[in-house]
KERO-326152 format. One line per 4 residues: number of its first residue (from 1); their letters; for each residue x, y, z of C-alpha. Coordinates in nm, 3 decimals. Layout:
# KERO-326152
NUM) a) X:Y:Z; ...
This chain:
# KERO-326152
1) xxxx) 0.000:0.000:0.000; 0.110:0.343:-0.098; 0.170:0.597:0.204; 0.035:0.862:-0.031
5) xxxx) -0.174:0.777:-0.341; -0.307:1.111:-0.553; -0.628:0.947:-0.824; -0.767:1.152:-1.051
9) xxxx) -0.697:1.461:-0.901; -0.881:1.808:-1.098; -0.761:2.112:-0.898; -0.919:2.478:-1.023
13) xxxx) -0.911:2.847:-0.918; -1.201:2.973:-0.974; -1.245:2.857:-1.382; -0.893:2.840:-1.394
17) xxxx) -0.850:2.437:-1.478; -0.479:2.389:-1.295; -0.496:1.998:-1.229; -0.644:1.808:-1.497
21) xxxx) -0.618:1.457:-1.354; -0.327:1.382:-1.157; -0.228:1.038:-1.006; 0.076:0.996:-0.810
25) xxxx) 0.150:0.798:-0.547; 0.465:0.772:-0.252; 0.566:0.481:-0.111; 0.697:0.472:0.260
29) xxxx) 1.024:0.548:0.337; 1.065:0.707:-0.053; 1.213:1.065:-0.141; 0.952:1.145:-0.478
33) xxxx) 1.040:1.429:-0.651; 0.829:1.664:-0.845; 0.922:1.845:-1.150; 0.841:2.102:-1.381
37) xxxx) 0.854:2.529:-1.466; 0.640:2.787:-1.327; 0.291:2.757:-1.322; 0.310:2.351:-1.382
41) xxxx) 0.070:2.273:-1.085; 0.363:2.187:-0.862; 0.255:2.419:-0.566; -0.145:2.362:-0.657
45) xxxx) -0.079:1.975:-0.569; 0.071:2.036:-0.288; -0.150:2.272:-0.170; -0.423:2.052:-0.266
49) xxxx) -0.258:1.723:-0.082; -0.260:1.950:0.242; -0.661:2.058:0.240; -0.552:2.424:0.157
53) xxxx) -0.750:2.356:-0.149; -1.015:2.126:-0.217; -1.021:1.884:-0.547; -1.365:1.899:-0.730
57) xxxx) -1.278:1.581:-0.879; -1.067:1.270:-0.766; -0.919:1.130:-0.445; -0.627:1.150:-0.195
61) xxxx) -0.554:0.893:0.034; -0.281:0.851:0.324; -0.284:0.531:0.418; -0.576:0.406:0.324
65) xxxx) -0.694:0.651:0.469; -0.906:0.962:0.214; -0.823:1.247:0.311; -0.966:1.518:0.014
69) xxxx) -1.217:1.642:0.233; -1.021:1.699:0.547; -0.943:1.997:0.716; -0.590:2.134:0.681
73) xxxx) -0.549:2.100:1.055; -0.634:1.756:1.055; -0.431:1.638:0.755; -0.131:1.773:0.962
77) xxxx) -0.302:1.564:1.216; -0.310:1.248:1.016; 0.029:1.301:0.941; 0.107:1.535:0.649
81) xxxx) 0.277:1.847:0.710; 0.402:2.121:0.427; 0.732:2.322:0.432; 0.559:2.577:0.187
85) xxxx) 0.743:2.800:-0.095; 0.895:3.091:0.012; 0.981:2.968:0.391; 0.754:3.189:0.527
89) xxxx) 0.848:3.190:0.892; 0.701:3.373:1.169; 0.966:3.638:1.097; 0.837:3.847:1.484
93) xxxx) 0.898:3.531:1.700; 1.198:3.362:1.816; 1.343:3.028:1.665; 1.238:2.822:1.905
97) xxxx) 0.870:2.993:1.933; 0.855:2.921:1.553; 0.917:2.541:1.602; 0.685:2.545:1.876
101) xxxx) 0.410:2.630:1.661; 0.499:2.362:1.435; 0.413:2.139:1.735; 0.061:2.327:1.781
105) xxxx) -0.130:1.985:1.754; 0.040:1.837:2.025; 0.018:1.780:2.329; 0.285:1.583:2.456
109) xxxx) 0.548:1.817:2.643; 0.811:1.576:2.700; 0.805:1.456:2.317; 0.805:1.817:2.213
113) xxxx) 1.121:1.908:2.406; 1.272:1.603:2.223; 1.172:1.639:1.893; 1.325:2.009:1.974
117) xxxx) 1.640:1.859:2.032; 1.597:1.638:1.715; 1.548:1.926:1.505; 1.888:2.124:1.642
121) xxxx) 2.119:1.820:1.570; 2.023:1.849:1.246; 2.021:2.158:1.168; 2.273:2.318:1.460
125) xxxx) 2.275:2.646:1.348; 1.929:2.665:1.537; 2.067:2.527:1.839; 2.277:2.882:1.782
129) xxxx) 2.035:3.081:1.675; 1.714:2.929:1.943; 1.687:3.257:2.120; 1.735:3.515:1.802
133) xxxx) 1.410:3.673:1.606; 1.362:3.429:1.285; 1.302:3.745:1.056; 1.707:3.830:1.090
137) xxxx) 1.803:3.479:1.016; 1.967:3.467:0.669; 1.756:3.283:0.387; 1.887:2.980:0.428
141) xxxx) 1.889:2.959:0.782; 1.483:3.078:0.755; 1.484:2.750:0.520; 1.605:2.550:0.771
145) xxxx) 1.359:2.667:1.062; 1.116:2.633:0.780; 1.212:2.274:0.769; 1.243:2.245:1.096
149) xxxx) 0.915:2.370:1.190; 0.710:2.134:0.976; 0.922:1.797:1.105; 0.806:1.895:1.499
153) xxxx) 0.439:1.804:1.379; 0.556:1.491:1.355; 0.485:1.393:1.044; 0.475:1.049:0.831
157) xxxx) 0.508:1.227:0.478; 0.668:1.609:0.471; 0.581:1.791:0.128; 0.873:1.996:0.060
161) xxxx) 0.822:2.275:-0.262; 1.078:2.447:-0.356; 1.356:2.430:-0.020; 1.636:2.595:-0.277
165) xxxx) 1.470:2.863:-0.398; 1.676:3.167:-0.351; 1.971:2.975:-0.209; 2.368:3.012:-0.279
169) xxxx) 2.503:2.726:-0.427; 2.657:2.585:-0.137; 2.368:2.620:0.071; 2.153:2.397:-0.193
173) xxxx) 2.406:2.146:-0.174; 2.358:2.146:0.239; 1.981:2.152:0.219; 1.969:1.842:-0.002
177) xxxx) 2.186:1.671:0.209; 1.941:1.747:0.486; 1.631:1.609:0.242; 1.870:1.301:0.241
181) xxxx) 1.913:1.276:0.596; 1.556:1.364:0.694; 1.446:1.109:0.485; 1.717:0.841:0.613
185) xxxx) 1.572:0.926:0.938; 1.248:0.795:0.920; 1.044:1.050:0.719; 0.850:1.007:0.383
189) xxxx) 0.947:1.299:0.153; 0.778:1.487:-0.150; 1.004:1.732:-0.272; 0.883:1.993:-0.552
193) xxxx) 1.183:2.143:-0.726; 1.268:2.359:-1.009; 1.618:2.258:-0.970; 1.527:1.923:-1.158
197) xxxx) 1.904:1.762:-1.155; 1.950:1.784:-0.780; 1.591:1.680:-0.683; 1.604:1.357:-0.898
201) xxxx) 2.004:1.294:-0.753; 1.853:1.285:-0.440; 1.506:1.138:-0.512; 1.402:0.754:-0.537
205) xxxx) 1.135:0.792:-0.787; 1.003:1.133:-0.998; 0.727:1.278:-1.204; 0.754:1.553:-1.443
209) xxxx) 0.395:1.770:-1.441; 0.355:2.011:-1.753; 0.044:2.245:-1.757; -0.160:2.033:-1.498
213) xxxx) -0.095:1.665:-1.594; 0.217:1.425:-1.520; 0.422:1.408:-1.830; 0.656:1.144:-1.746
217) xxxx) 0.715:0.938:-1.447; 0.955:0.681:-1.333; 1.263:0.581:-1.168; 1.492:0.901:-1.082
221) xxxx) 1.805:0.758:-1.253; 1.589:0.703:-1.535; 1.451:1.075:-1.580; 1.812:1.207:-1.548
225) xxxx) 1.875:1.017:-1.890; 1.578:1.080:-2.062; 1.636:1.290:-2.333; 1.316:1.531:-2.293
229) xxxx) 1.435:1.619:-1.935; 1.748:1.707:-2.035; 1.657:1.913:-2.254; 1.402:2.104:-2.096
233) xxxx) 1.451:2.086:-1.742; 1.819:1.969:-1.714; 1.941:2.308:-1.962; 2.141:1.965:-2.169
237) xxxx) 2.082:2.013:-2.571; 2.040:1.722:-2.736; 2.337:1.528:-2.921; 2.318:1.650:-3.295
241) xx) 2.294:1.393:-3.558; 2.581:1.152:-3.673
């Protein structure tokens, strides 16, 4: 059974049609990646995965469990939490206050406190930085905390979209590492990513979404050789003719 299973998803804004049928699933214990350019649907399924929007058509299930029709609060409760675009960190609160909010479904203080502790080996610069207001934090510490914060829900699956966005090179290289480890850790990942060649390096599986429906899908080794994503997503031209 599939952790995560997407069926026939169709996702609009107002008459905008932005998913036209998408199926995906994630298996447990996988890193999935999802590809494509701006305005794909990459953010829409995501958003639509974690109740922020509602599907008119298809189903979502975690589990087993369907989930379309859930409350955002409650998927996080089932066990999906988002690290959304953008980082978007409670820039007026501290660093720990932020990943205390990312805990706001719990209830279990001593788990909390541990999970803190979790969350600053691996990522010690907020051990450093606990006390310090998160909108001074440099953007790829604020990605970080951003990661951070969703893993203290607890979660079975994180969605990840877009963690290098904005980043210096050496700082995407770190946060991928970190997608490696969080995974290797326990945790079910679905990483969005513009930066196609690094998401499917450090992906098991990926699908490539073009204007609202999965293009291609497969292995991640796979998709780095295939000669459509290397052209358009990988920046490769093709091999002229012999």
């Amino acid at each position: 059974m599939a952790m995560l299973e997407v069926r026939g998803v169709h996702t609009y804004y107002g008459n905008i049609h932005a998913l036209k049928g998408v199926s995906l699933y994630v298996a447990k214990g996988e890193v999935v990646a999802l590809i494509g350019g701006n305005g794909a649907g990459k953010t829409t399924l995501l958003n639509t995965i974690s109740g922020i929007l509602k599907p008119r058509e298809g189903t979502i299930w975690l589990e087993g469990e369907r989930c379309d029709s859930v409350p955002p609060h409650d998927i996080v409760r089932m066990g999906i939490a988002q690290c959304p675009e953008g980082r978007r960190v409670f820039s007026r609160m501290s660093v720990r206050e932020n990943l205390e909010m990312g805990a706001y479904i719990r209830a279990d203080r001593e788990g909390i406190e541990r999970d803190i502790e979790h969350v600053y080996d691996l990522f010690p610069v907020l051990r450093e930085r606990r006390k310090q207001v998160s909108g001074t934090l440099s953007g790829g510490e604020q990605q970080m905390l951003a990661m951070g914060r969703a893993l203290m829900a607890s979660p079975r699956i994180i969605l990840l979209d877009e963690p290098s966005m904005g980043l210096a090179p050496m700082l995407v290289e770190t946060i991928f590492d970190i997608v490696r480890e969080i995974n290797q850790r326990g945790t079910t990942v679905l990483l969005v990513e513009q930066n196609a060649r690094m998401a499917l390096t450090v992906a098991h599986r990926g699908y490539v979404i073009e204007t609202g429906n999965i293009a291609l899908e497969g292995p991640a080794a796979e998709l780095l050789e295939n000669p459509r994503v290397k052209e358009i997503y990988l920046g490769e031209n093709p091999a002229p003719p012999a």
